[in-house]
Each structure stands twice: as C-alpha cells, then as structure tokens.
DSSP file (Angstrom, degrees, kcal/mol; ACC not computed):
  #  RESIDUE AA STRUCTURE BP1 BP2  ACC     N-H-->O    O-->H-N    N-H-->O    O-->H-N    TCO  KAPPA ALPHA  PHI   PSI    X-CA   Y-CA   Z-CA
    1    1 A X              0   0    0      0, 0.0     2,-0.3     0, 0.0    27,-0.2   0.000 360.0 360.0 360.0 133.6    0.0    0.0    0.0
    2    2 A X  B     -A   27   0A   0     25,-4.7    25,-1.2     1,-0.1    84,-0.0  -0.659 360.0-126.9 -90.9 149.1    1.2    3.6   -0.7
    3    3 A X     >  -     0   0    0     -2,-0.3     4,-0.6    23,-0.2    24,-0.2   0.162  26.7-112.7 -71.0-159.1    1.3    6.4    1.3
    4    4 A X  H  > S+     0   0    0      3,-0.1     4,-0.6     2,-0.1    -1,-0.1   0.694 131.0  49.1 -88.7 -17.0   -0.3   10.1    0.3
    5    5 A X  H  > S+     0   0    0      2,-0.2     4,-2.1     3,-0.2     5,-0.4   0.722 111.8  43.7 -78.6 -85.8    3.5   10.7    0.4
    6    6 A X  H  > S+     0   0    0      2,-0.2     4,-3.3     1,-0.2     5,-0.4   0.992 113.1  55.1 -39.5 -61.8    4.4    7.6   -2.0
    7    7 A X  H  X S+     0   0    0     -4,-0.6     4,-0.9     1,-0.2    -2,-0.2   0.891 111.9  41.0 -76.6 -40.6    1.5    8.5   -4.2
    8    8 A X  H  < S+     0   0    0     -4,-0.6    -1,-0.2     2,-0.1    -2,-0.2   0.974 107.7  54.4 -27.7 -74.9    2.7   12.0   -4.8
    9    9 A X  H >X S+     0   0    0     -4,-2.1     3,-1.6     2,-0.2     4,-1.4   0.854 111.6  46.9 -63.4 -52.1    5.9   11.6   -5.2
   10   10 A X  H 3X S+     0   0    0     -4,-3.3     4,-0.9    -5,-0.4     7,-0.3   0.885 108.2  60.4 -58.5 -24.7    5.2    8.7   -8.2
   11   11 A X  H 3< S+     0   0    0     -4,-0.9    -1,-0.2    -5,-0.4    -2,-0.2   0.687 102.5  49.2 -79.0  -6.5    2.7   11.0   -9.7
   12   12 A X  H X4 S+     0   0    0     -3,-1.6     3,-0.5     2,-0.2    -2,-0.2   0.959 118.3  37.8 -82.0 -66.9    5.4   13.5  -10.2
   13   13 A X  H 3< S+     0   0    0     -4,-1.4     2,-0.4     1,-0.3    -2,-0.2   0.823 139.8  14.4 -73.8 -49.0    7.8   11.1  -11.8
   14   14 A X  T ><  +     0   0    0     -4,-0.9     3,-0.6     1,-0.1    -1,-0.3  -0.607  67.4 178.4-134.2  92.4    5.1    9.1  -13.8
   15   15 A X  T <  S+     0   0    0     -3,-0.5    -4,-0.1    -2,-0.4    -1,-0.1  -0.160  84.5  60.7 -81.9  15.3    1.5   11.5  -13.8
   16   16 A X  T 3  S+     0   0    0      2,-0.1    -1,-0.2     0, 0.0    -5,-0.1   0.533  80.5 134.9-112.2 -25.7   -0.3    8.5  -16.2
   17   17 A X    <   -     0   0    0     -3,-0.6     2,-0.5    -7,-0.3    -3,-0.0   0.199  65.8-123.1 -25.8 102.9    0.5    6.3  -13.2
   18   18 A X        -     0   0    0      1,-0.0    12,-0.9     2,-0.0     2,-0.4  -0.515  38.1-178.4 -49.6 114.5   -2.6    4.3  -12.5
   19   19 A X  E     -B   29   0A   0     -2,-0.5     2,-0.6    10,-0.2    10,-0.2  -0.986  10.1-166.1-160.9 119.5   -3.9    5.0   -8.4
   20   20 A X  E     -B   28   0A   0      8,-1.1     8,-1.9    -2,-0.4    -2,-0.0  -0.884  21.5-126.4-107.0 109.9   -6.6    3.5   -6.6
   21   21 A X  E     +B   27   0A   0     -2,-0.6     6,-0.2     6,-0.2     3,-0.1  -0.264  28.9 172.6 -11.2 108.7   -8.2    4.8   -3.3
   22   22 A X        -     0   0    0      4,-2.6    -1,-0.1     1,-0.3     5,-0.1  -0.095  45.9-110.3-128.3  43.9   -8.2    1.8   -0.7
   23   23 A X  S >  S+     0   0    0      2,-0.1     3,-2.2     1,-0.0    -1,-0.3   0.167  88.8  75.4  79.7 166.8   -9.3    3.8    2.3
   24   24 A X  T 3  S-     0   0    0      1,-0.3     3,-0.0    -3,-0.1    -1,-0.0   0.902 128.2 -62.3  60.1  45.2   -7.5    4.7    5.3
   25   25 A X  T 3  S+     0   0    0      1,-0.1     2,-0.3   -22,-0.0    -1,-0.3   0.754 109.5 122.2  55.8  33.5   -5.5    7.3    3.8
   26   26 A X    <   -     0   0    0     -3,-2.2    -4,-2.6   -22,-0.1     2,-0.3  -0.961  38.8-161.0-132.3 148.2   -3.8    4.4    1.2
   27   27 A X  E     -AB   2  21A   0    -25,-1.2   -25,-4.7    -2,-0.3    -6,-0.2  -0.979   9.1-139.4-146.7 149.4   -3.4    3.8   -2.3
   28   28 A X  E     - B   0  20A   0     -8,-1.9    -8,-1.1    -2,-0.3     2,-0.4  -0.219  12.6-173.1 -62.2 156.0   -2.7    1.1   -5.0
   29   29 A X  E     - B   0  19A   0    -10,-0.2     2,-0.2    -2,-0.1   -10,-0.2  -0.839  36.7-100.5-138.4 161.4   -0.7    1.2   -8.2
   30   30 A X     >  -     0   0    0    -12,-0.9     4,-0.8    -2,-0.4   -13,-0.0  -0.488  24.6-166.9 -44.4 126.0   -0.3   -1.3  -10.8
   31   31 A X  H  > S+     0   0    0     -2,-0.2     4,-0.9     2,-0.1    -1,-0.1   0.478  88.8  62.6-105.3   4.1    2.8   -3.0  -10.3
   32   32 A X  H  > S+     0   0    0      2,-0.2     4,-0.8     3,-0.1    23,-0.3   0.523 109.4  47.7 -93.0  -2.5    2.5   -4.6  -14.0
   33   33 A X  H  > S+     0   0    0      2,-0.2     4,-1.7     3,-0.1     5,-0.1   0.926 109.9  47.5 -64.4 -67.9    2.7   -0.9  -15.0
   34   34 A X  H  X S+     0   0    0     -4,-0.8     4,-1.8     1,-0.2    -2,-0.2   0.785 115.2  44.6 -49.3 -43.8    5.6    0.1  -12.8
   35   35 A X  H  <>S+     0   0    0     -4,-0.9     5,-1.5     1,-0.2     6,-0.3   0.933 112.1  55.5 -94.3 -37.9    7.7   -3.1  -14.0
   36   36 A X  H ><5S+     0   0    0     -4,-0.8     3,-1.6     1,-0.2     5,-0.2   0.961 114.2  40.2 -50.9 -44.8    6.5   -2.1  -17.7
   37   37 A X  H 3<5S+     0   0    0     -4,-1.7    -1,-0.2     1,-0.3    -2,-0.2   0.944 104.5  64.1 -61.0 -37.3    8.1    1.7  -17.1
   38   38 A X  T 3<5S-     0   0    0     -4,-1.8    -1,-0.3     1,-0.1    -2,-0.2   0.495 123.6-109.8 -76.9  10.7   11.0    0.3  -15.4
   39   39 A X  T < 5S+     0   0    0     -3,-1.6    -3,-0.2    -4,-0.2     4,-0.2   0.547  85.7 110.7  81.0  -2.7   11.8   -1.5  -19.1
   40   40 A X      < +     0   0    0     -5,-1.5     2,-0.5     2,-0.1    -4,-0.2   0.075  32.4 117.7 -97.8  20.9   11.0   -5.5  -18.1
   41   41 A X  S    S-     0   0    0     -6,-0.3    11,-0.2    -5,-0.2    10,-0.1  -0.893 102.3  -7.9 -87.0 127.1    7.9   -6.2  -20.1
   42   42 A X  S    S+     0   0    0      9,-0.5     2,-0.3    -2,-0.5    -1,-0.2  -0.059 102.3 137.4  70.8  -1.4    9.1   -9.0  -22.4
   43   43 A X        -     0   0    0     -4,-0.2     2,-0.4     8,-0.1    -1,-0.2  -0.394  34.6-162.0  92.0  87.9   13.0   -8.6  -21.3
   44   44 A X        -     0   0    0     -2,-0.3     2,-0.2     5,-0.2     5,-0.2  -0.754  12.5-164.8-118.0 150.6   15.0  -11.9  -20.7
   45   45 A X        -     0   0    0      3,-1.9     2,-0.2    -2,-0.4    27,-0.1  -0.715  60.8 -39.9-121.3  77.2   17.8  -12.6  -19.1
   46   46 A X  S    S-     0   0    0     -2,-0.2     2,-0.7     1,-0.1    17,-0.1  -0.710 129.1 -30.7  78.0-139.3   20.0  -16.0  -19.4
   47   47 A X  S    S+     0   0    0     -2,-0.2    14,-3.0    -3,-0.1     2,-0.3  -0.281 130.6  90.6 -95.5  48.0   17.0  -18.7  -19.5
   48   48 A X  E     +C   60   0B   0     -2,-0.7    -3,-1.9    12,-0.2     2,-0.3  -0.959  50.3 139.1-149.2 120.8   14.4  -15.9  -16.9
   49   49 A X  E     -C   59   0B   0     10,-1.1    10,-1.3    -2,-0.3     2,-0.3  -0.696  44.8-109.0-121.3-174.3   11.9  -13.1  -18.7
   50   50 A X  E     -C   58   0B   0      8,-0.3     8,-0.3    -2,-0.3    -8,-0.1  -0.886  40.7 -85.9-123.0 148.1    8.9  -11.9  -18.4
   51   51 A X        -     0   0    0      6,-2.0    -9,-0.5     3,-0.4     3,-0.5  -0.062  26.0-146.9  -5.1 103.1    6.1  -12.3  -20.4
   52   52 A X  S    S+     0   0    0      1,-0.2     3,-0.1   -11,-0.2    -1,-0.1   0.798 108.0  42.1 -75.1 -14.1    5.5  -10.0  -23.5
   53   53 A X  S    S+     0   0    0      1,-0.2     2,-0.3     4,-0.0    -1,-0.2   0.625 128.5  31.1 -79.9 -21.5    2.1  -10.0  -23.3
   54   54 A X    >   -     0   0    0     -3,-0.5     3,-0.7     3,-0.2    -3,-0.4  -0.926  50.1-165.4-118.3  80.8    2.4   -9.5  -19.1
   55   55 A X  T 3  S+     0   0    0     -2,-0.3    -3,-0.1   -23,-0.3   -22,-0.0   0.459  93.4  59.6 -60.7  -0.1    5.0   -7.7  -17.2
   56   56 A X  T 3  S+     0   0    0      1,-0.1     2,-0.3    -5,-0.1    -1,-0.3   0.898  93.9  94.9 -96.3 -22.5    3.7   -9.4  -13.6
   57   57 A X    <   -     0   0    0     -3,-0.7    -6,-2.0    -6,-0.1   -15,-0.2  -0.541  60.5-171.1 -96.3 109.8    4.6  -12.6  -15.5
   58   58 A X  E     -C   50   0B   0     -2,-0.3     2,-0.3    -8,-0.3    -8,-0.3  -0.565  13.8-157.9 -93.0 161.7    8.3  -14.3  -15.1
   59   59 A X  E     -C   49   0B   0    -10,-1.3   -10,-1.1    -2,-0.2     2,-0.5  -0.971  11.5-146.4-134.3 125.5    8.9  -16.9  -17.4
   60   60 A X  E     -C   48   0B   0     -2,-0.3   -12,-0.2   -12,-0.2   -13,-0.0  -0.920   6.8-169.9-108.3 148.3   11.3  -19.7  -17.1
   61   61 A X  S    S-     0   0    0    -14,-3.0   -13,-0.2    -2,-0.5    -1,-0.1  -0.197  72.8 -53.3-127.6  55.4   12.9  -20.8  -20.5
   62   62 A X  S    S+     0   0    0      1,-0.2     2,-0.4   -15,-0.1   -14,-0.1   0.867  85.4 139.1  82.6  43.3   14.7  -24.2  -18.9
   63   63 A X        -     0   0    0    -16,-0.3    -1,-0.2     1,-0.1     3,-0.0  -0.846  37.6-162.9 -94.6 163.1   16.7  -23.4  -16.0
   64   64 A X        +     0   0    0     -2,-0.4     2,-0.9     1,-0.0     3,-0.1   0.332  61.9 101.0-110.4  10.2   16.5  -25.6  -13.5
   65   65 A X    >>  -     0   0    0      1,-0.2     3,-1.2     2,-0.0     4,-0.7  -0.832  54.0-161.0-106.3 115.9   18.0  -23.1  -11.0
   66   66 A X  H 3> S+     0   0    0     -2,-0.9     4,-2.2     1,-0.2     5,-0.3   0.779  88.8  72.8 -43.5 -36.8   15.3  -21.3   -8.7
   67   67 A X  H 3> S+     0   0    0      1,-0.3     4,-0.7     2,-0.2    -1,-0.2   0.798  93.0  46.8 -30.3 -62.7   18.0  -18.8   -8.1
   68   68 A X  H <> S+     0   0    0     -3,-1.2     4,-1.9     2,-0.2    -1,-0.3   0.765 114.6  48.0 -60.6 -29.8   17.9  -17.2  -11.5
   69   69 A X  H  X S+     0   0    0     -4,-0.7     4,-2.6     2,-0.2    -2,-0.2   0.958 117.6  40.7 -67.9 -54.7   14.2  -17.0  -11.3
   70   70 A X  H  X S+     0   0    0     -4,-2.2     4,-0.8     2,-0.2    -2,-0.2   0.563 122.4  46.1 -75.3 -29.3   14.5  -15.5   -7.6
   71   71 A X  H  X S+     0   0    0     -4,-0.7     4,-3.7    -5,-0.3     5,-0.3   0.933 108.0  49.2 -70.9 -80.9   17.3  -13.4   -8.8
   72   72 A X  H  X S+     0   0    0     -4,-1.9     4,-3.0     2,-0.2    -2,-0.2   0.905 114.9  52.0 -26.0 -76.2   15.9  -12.2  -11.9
   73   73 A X  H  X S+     0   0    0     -4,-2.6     4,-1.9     1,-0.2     5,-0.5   0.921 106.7  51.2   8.0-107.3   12.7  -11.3   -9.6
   74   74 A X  H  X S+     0   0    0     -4,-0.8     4,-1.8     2,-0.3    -1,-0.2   0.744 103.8  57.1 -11.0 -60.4   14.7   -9.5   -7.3
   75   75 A X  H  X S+     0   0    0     -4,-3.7     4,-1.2     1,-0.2    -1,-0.2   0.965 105.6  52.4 -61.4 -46.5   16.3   -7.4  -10.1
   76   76 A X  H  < S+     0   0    0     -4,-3.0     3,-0.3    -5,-0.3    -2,-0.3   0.849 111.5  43.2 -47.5 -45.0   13.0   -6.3  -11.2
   77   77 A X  H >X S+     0   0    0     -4,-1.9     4,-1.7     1,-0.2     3,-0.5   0.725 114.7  55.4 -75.1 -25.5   11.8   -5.0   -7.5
   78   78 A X  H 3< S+     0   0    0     -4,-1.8    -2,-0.2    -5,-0.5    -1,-0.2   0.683 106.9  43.8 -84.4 -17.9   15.2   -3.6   -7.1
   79   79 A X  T 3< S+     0   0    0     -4,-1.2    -1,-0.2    -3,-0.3    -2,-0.2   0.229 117.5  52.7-118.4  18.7   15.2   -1.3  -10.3
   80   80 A X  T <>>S+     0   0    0     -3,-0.5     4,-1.8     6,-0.2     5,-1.1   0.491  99.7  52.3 -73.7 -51.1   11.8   -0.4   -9.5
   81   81 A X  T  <5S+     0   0    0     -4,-1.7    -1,-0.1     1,-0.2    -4,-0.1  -0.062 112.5  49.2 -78.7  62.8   12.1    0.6   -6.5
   82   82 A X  T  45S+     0   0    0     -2,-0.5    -1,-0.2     4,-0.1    -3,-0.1   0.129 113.2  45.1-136.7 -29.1   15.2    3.1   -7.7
   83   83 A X  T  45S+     0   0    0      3,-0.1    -2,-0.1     1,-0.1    -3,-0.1   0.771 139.5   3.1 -89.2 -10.7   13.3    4.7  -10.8
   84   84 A X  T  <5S-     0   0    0     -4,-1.8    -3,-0.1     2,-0.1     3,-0.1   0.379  90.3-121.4-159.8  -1.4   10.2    5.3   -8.9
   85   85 A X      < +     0   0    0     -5,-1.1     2,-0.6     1,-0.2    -4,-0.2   0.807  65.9 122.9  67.3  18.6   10.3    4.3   -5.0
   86   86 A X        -     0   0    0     -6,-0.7     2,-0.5   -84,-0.0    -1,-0.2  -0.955  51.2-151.4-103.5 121.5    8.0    2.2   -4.8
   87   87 A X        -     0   0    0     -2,-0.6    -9,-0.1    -3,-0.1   -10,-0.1  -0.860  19.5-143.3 -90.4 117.1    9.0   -1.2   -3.3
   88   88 A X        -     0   0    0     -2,-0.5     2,-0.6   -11,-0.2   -11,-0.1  -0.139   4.6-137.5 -84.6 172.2    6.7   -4.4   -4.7
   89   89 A X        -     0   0    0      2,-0.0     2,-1.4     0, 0.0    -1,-0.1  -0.947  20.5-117.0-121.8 134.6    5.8   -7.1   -2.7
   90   90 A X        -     0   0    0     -2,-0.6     4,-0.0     1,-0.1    -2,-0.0  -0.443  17.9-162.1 -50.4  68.3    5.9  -10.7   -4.3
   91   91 A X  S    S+     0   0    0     -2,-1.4     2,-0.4     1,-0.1    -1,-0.1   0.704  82.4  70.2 -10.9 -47.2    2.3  -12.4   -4.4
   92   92 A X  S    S-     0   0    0     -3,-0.0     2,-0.5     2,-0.0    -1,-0.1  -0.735  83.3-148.9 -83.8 112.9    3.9  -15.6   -4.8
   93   93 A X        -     0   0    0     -2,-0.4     2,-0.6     2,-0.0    -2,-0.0  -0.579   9.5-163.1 -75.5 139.1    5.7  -16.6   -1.6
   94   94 A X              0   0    0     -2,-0.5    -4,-0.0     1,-0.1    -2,-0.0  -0.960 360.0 360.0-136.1 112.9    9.1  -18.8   -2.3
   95   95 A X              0   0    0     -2,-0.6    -1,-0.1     0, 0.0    -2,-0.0   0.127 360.0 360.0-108.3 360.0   10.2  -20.6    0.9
C-alpha cells in the first residue's frame, strides 16, 4: 500500500500512473505498470523473462536453477524501487 507521500511523489515522476483509493488514507498502483516503465515487459535474461504480453509474468525458459528465477525477480523489484520508489511485494511466496 502507498502512502499520500508515496503517491505523490510517483505522480510527479510518472502522472499517467494508474492509483486507486483503498481507504484509510492508502493507495494502489499497478505493479505490472511500474515493472512495464521500469523496461522488463518482455525482457529476458540467461534462460528468466517476463512475459511479452504480461509484465507481472516471469517466465522460465529451462533453467533448472530457482536462483535465476529469484534473482531475476529481485532485479526487477530492485530497479523499481530506484526509478520510482515504490518497493513491490511478491504475491507468490518462495520458501
């Protein structure tokens, strides 16, 4: 959830930025938006992309190492949160 603070500050930087109201003084963004802005819609790396139709969508293309996947990930949330300050949170839990 973003703050009124958060949600500013992304509206400066990206003002098309899709932002939903969810009460309590908190708001949504897309995060298949954000990863799209950040350059990683359709975007591979060793045998790890995303999706070209999808940006929330990693793709493995025959590794067998969770690593790259979880790496690859990673890179994405990490060069999000630097272009636009928002840090995502995974849906998919990986224990």
């Amino acid at each position: 959830m973003l703050t009124t603070d958060e949600k500013d500050a992304l509206q400066k930087i990206l003002p098309d930025a899709p932002v939903y109201n969810v009460g309590d003084d908190g708001f949504k963004t897309s995060a298949a938006f954000l990863i799209e802005k950040a350059g990683y819609k359709g975007k591979r790396k060793g045998m790890v992309g995303t999706y070209e139709q999808h940006a929330l969508i990693i793709v493995n293309y025959g590794t067998e190492n969770g690593q790259e996947i979880a790496g690859f990930m990673e890179e994405i949330q990490q060069e999000v949160k630097k272009q636009f300050g928002i840090p995502l949170e995974p849906e998919v839990w990986i224990f």
